[in-house]
N, C-alpha and C positions, 0 to 999 in steps of 0.2 A: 754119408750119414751126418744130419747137421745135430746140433745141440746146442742147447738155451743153460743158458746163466743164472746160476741160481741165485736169489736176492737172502740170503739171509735174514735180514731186519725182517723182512713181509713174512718170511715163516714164523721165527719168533715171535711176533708181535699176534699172527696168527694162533699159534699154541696159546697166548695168552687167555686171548680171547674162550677159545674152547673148554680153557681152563674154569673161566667164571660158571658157577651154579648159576640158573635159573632164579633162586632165590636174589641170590647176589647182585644179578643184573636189575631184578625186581627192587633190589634195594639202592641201589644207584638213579636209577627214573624216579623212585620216591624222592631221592633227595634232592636231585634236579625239579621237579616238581617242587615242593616246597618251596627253595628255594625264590624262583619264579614267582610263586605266590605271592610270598613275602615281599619280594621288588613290585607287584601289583598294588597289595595293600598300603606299601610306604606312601606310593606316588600317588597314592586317592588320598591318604591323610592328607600327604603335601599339598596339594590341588583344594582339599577342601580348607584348611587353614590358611591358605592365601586368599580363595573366593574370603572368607573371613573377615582379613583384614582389609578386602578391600572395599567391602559395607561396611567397615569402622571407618576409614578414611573417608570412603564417600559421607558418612555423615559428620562428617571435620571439614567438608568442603573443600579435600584434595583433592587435582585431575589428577588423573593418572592414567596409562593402555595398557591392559588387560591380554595377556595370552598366556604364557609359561611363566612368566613373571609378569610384576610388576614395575613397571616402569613408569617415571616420574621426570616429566622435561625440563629442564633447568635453564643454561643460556646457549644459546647457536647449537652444536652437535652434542653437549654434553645431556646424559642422562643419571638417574640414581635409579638401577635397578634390584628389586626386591625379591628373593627367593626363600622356601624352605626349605632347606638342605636335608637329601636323603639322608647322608650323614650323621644331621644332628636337628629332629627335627623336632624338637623343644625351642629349637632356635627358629628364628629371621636374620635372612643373611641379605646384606646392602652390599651394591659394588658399583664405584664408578666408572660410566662408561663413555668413550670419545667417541663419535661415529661408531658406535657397535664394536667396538674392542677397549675390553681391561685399561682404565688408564687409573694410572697413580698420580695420586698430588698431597705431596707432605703437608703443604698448609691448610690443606682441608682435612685433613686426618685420614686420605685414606692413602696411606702405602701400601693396604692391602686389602681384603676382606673387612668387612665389620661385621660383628654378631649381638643381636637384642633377643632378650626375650619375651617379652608381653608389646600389644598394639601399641602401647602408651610411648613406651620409649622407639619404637621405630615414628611415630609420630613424631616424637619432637627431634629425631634421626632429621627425617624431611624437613622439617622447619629449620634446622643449622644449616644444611646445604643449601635451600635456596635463598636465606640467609645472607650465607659466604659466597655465593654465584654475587649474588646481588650488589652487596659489595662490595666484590671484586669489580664487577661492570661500571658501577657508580666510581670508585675510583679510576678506574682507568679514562673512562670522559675527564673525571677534573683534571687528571694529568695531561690529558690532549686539551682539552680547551687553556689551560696554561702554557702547555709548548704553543702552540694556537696564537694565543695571547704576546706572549713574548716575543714570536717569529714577527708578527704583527710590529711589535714595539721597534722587534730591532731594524724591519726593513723600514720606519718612517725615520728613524734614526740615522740610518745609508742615504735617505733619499734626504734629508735636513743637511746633512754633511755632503751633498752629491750638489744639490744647489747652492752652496755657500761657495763651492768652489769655483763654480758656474758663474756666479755673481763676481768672485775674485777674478775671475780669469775675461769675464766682459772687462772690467773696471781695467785692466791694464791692456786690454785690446784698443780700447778706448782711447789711451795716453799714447798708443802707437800707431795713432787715426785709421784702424780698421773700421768697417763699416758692415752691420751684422742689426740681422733679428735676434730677440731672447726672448724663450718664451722657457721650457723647460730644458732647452739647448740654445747655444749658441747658431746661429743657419748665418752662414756667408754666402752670401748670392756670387756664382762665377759668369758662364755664359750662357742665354737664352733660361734654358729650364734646369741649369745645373746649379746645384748646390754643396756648400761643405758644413756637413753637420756635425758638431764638436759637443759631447755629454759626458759626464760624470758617471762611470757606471756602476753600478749595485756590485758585482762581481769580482769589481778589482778598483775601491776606490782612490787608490795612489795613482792612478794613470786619469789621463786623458784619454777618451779616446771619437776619431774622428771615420767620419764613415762619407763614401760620395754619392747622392740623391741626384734623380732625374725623376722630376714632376712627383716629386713625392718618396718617391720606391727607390731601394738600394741599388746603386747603378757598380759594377765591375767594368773596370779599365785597368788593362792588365799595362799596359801604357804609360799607363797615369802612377803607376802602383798600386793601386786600388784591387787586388782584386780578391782583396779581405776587409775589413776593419784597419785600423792602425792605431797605435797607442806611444804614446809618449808622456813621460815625467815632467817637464816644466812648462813652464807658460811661454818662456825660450822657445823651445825645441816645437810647441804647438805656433807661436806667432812665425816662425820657419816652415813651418811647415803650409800655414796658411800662403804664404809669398808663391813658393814653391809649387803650391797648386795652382795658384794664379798664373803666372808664369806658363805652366803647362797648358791653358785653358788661351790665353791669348796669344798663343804661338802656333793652339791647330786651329780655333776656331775663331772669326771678327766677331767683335765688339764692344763697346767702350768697356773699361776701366772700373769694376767697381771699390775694388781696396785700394787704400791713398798708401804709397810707401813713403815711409820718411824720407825728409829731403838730406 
């Protein structure tokens, strides 16, 4: 012989039920009923008080996109969107919005909801926000066209200080009968199509720095040491350096001489 578990709660809850008069039930659907209504008739106030305002603003010559609310496009992702709150519908409620989510901005006053009550003032609502987008936008270009500006200043300033030294650093190659192009670098001609290019660079203006060229293009000699850049501090250590490469260039490959060493 099997036997089933009885649920307690399901009986009670049962008696409860059977307990309600007819009237009673009759009177519980009324008030769910009503109820319902009531949330009906809010949301067609609401609905029509927004159509409303948005034939006041259209004849103010605001855009705006029409669905459940009122929205109002501002800069990039953000919005000002416009509702009448079931809640409180005396009111107009603004809130602003980033790509379609709640965003706060204390300097534009909204840390939270805002609430107006007549066309007039959610009008000049609109008019401070796109306002304050505006600028906001306008400020931020004049801050970039000065960082702009400046970055501009300061790399003609690297490159004035990048040639001086250039010119400093010919003039004593000079005294020490090297034999070189200047153009915006020093170029020491080695052998055939090799070259030693020596420039002042933006990056690290306290160095020299010297790089090794075949017909133009960075050439790697792991060899030679070259098979990066190179850098050095003095005009010393760069006129050493220039020997040193010579040296290496006339020891794998012929042909004459183009840097004079001192005698």
């Amino acid at each position: 012989m099997s036997y089933q578990k009885i649920d307690k709660k399901k009986i009670l809850r049962l008696k409860k039920i059977k307990s309600l008069s007819y009237p009673k039930i009759q009177s519980v659907i009324g008030y769910l009923n009503s109820n319902i209504m009531n949330f009906i008739l809010k949301m067609k106030e609401a609905k029509m008080k927004l159509i409303n305002l948005a034939e006041y603003l259209t004849n103010k010559g605001i855009n705006y996109d029409l669905n459940n609310t009122i929205q109002i496009r501002l800069k990039d992702d953000f919005r000002l969107s416009i509702c009448s709150p079931l809640d409180a519908l005396d009111y107009f409620e603004t809130m602003l919005l980033k790509n379609d989510s709640c965003f706060y901005d204390e300097d534009s006053g909204y840390e939270d909801i805002c609430r107006f009550e007549t066309y007039d003032k959610v009008y000049e609502e609109i008019l401070r926000v796109q306002d304050y987008f505006t600028s906001k936008e306008e400020k931020k270009e004049k801050e970039k066209e000065e960082v702009d500006l400046s970055s501009i200043m300061n790399i003609i300033l690297k490159m004035n200080d990048g040639k001086k030294k250039i010119d400093n650093l010919a003039e004593y190659l000079t005294n020490k009968g090297i034999n070189y192009d200047l153009n915006n670098t020093i170029q020491i001609t080695l052998i055939d199509d090799f070259r030693l290019s020596i420039c002042s660079p933006l990056d690290a203006p306290d160095y020299f720095e010297t790089m090794l060229l075949k017909n133009d293009n960075c050439f790697y000699d792991k060899d030679c040491s070259y098979e990066d850049v190179c850098r050095f501090e003095s005009y010393e250590e760069v006129y050493e350096e220039i020997l040193r490469v010579q040296d290496y260039f006339d020891n794998k490959y012929a042909g004459d001489k183009i840097i004079l060493k001192p005698k």
